[in-house]
N, C-alpha and C positions, 0 to 999 in steps of 0.2 A: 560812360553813356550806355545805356540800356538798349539792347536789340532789339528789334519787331517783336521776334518773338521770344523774348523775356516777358513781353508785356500781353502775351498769350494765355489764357487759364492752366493751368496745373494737367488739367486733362486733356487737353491738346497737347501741350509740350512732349508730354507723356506717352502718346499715342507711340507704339512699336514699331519699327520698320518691320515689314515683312520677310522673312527670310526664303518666302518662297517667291515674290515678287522681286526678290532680288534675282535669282535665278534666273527666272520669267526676263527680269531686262536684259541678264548676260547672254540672251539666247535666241531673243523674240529677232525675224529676219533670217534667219538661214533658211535657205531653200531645202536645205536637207534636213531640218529638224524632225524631230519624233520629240510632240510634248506631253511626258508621261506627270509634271511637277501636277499639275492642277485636277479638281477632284469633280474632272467631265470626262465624258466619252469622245466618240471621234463622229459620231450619229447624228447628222442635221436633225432638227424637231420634224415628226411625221406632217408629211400632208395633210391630214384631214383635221390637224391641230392647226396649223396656219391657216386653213381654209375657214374653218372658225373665228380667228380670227380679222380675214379678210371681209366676211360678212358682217361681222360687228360694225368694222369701218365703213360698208358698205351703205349702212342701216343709220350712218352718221352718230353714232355714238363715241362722241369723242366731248362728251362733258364732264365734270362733276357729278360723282355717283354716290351709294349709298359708302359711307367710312367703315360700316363692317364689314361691307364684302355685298354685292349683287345678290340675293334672294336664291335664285337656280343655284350660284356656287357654291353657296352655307349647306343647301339642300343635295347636290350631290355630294359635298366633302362627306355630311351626314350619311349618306347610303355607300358610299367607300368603305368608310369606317364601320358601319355595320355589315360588311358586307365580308370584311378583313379580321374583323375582330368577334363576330357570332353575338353581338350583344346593338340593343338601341341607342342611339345617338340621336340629338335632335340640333336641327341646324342652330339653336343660340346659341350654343359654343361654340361657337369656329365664328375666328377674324380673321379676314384676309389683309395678308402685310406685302409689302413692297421687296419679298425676298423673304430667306430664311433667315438673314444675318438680318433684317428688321422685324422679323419674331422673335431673334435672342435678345437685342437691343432693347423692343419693349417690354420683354420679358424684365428683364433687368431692372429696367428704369420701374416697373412694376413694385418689384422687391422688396429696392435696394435703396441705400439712401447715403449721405458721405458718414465715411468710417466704417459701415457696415460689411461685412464677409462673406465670400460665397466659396463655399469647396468645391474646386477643381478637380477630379485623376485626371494626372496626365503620365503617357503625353497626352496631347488635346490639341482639336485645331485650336490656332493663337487666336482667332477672332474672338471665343467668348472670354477668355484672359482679358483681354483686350477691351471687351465690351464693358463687364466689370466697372474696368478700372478707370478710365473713359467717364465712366458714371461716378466719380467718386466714390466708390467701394473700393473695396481691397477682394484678386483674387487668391484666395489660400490653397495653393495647388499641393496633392498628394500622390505623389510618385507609384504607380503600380507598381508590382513586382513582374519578372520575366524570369524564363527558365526556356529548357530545350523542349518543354510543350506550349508556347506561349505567354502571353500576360496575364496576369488573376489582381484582381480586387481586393483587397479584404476589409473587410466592411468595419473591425477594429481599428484600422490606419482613421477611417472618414472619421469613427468617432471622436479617437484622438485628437483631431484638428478642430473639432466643434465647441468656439469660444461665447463668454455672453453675446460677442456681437455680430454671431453667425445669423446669417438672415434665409439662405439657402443654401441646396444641395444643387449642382447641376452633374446630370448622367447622358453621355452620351451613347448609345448601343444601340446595335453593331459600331463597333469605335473606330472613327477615322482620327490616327492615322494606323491602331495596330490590327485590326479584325476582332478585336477581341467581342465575346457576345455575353453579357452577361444574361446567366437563368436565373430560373421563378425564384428559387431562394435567395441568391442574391434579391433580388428585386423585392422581395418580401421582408430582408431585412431591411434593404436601406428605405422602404417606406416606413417599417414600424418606430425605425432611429427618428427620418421626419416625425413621425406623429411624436414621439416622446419629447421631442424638443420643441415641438410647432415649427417646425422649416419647411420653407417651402421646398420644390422640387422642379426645378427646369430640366426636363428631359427631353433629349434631342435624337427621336429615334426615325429621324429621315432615311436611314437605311434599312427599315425592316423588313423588304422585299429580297434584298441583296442576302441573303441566307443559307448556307452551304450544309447546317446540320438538318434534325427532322423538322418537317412541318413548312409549310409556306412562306411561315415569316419566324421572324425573330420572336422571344418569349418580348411581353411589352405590359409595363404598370399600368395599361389595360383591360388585362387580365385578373388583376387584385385589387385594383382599387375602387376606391367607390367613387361617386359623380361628385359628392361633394371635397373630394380629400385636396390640399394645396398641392396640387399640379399645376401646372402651368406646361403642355407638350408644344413645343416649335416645331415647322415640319417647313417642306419647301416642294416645287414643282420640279426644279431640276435634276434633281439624279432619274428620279422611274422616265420619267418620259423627255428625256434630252431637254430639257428648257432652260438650262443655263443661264440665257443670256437675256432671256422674259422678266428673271426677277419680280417671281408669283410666291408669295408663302402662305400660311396661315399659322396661328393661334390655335390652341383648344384649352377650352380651361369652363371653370365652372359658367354658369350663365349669368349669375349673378357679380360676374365681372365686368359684363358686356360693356356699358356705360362708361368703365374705366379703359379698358381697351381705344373704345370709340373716342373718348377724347385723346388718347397718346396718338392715334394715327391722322387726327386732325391735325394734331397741333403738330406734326412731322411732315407726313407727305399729304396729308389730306385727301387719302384713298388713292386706291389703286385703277390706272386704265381699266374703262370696261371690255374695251379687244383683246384686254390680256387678260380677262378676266373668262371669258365667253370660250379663248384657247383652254382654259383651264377646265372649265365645264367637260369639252369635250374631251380631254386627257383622261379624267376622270372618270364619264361615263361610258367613252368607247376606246379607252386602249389600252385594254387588259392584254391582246396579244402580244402588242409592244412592247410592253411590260415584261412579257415573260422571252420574249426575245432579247430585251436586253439584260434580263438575270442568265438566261443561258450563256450569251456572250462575257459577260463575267466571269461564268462558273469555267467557262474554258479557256480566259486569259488567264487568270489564275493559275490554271496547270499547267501552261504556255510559260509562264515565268517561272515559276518555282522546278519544274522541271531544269530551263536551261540553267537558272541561276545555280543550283543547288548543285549541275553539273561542274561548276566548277571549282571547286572543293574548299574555297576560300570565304561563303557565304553562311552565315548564321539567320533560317528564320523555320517559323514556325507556321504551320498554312492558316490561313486566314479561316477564323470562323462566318465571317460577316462582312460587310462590305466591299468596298472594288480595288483595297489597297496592300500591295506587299512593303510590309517594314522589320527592314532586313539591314544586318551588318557583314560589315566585311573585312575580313582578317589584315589585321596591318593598315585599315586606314582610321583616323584617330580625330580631324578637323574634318567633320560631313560636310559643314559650310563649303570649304576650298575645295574640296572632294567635287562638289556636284558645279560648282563653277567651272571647274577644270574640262570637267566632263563634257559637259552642254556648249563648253570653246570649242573643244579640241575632237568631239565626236559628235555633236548635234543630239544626243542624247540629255533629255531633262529632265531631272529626278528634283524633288524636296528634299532639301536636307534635314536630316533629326533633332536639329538645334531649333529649328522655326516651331516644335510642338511640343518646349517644357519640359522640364524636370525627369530626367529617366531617358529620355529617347533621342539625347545628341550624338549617342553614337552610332546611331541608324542613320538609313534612308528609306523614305516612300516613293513606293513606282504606284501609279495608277493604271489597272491592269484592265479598266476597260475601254478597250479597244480592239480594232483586227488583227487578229492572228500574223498577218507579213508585217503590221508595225512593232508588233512584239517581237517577235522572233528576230527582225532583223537589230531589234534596240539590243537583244541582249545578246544576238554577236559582234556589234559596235562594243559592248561593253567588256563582253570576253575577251578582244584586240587588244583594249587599250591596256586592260588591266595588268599582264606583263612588265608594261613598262613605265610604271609607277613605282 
């Protein structure tokens, strides 16, 4: 006799356990915890975002709205992005999704179709793996390289992997989970390989603020492309301005998408709250301080861990060029899984293990390094204690 869930589609059944949710459960409830696993900070959402918020509510807007996204938000994402990137944007590309994991999702479902291929580098967070395959596509992951100056690319690996029934490229940069950033040449190669082959391009550059080399942000196919090239960029409200748990994203991609967009988020969530829509307006148009307060508290956990970590002569990592995370190994442990289980029992310490993000990085771990300076500093002398007696 056949189980429930035998009788589940293919892509259900399928669906990953998390390996950082696994952590997340071993751990969630200690009053002493330090949760460095998850890719947030420790910074409630500002005041005057909520307060936006509370007036939307106030003003009774709690119906059914427009499925691209409210008019004001298309038009600020629009003046952000012009404003980040030195060039015009005009609000018909940009859809506002339920999240940035429901920008990859429709990105995807966009695409992709069953049988179809999208190349992966990983590691990679698991979710677009995940999202993929979910969809009936296959994801074709391709293992970065590492050395003792970090992780590199190489743009002849991606080509390698590109079968007839490659349908896209997806690039993540600044990369969660190694920092790695890729630059303009990079980025110019791996558009001109799209154009040669017509593949599209999910790019996932929600960390381009978080930046530790020149210039303000990240280099970004922004930069090189044109309005009409098969882009498709996902982006989300959560990292720059604390919103985590709002689950505001957007889309950008050509204009002549729009229509196609608009029916995928119909027929999913059927648009996003306009209070959280209204929050996001003003993230956008007033909190550029924020902004740079929370890239500096980055730039200084960052040195906050890699300093002590590196103090202790048994850690393998390389400084992060780009985002908020260190993925780092450590001499002599060999299963990260049971590693950061162990860890999160036995010290209230919570790291992701390098098996949850693919091909190349199970012998890591990711610490999420933005947060205050005492919850740092005291994670990694929890962690200097234990580590003797392993």
């Amino acid at each position: 006799m056949t189980s429930l869930i035998d009788r589940l589609s293919a892509g259900a059944r399928g669906a990953p356990e998390s390996g950082i949710v696994e952590v997340f459960n071993a751990g969630w409830g200690r009053e002493d915890l330090i949760p460095l696993w998850a890719g947030e900070g420790d910074l409630p959402t500002p005041e005057f975002i909520r307060d936006a918020a509370k007036a939307s509510l106030d003003r009774g807007e709690t119906f059914y709205t427009y499925q691209r996204g409210i008019p004001p938000l298309r038009e600020a994402l629009a003046a952000y992005h012009r404003d980040l990137y030195g060039r015009s944007f005009s609000p018909d590309r940009f859809f506002v999704t339920g999240s940035g994991m429901q920008a990859i999702q429709l990105a995807v479902q966009a695409v992709c179709g069953s049988g179809s291929e999208v190349i992966v580098p990983t590691p990679a967070w698991p979710n677009i793996t995940a999202a993929v395959e979910i969809h009936g596509a296959r994801a074709v992951t391709v293992p970065m390289h590492e050395d003792d100056n970090g992780w590199e690319l190489r743009i002849e690996d991606i080509e390698a992997a590109i079968t007839p029934r490659t349908t896209a490229l997806f690039l993540n940069s600044p990369c969660n989970p190694t920092g790695w950033v890729a630059g303009e040449s990079l980025l110019k190669a791996f558009l001109d390989l799209a154009r040669r082959h017509k593949l599209w391009i999910i790019a996932d550059e929600i960390y381009a603020l978080f930046h530790y080399g020149e210039g303000e942000r990240s280099p970004s196919f922004y930069d090189i492309a044109d309005d009409d090239d098969q882009i498709i960029f996902v982006n989300s409200m959560s990292k720059n301005w604390a919103m985590t748990g709002w689950r505001v994203g957007w889309i950008s991609a050509p204009a002549e998408l729009g229509q196609v967009f608009e029916n995928l988020i119909q027929y999913s969530t059927s648009g996003v709250p306009s209070f959280s829509q209204w929050a996001a307006v003003a993230a956008l148009t007033d909190g550029r301080a924020f902004l740079t307060e929370q890239v500096a508290r980055a730039r200084a956990g960052r040195d906050c861990v890699l300093k002590g970590l590196k103090a202790l002569n048994r850690v393998r990592v390389a400084p992060p060029q780009g985002a908020f995370y260190l993925f780092f190994s450590i001499d002599g442990v060999t299963d990260t899984r049971q590693f950061a289980l162990d860890l999160v029992r036995q010290t209230g310490v919570g790291l992701a293990p390098g098996t949850a993000f693919g091909d190349g990085g199970g012998h890591c771990l990711r610490l999420c390094y933005a947060r205050s300076q005492d919850q740092l500093e005291e994670a990694v002398r929890r962690i200097s204690a234990w580590l003797p007696a392993i």
